[in-house]
N, C-alpha and C positions, 0 to 999 in steps of 0.2 A: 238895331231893333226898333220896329216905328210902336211911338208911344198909342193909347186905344181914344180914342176921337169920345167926347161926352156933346150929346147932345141935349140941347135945352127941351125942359116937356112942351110949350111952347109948339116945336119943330118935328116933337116926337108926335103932337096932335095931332098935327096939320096933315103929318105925312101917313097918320091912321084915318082919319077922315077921307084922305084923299080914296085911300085901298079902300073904305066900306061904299064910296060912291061908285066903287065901277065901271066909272068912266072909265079908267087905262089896268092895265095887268097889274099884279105885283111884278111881275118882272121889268117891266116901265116904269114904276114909280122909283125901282131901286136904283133904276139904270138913270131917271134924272136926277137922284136925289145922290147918289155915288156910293151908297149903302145896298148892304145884303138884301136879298128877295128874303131869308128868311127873318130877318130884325122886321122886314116891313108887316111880315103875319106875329110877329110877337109881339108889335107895337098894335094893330088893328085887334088882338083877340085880347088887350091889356084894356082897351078902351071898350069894345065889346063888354068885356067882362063889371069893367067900372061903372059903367051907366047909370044901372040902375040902382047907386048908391047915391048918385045925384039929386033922384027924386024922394029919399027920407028923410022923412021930417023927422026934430028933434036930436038926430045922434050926434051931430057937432057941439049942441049944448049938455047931453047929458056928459059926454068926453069932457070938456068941463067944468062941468060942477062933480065927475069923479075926481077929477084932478086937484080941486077946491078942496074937497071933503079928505085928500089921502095928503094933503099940505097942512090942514088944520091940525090932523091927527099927529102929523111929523113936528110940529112945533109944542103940542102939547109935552111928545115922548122928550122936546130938548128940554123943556121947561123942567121935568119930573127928572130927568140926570141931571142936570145943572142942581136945583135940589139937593137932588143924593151926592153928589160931587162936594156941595157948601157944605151939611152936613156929615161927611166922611172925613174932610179936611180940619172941620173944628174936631171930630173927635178923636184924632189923631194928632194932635197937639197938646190934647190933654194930657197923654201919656208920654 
């Protein structure tokens, strides 16, 4: 059984780029690339679709500073068990 080939995004680009120029078929690009005509319409309508993510401003930094702000909160939560953990352990010693 042949293992499944992983292409680099890189090669996934190049080969969606090449299908939105038009110059050759999908069925050309697959046939030099050694790949399905249909990976080459799922790689072209991936890149289609992603574009316009390219050009917003801000959402890589608000990602982030949510990541910032949900790391803060998770150390606060170890601080406040670690806490109740010190305290549980002294009072349970007493007894």
């Amino acid at each position: 059984m042949s293992k499944r080939r992983t292409h680099s995004p890189e090669f996934k680009a190049r080969v969606a780029m090449e299908a939105i120029s038009g110059r050759k078929t999908i069925q050309e690009i697959a046939a030099d690339h050694a790949i399905h005509p249909i990976q080459v319409s799922q790689w072209k309508r991936q890149l289609l679709d992603g574009a316009s993510e390219l050009f917003t401003r801000g959402k890589k930094t608000n990602d982030k500073d949510e990541g910032q702000a949900k790391e803060a909160e998770l150390f606060q939560q170890i601080g406040r068990l670690q806490m109740e953990l010190e305290w549980l352990k002294k009072k349970s010693q007493l007894f």
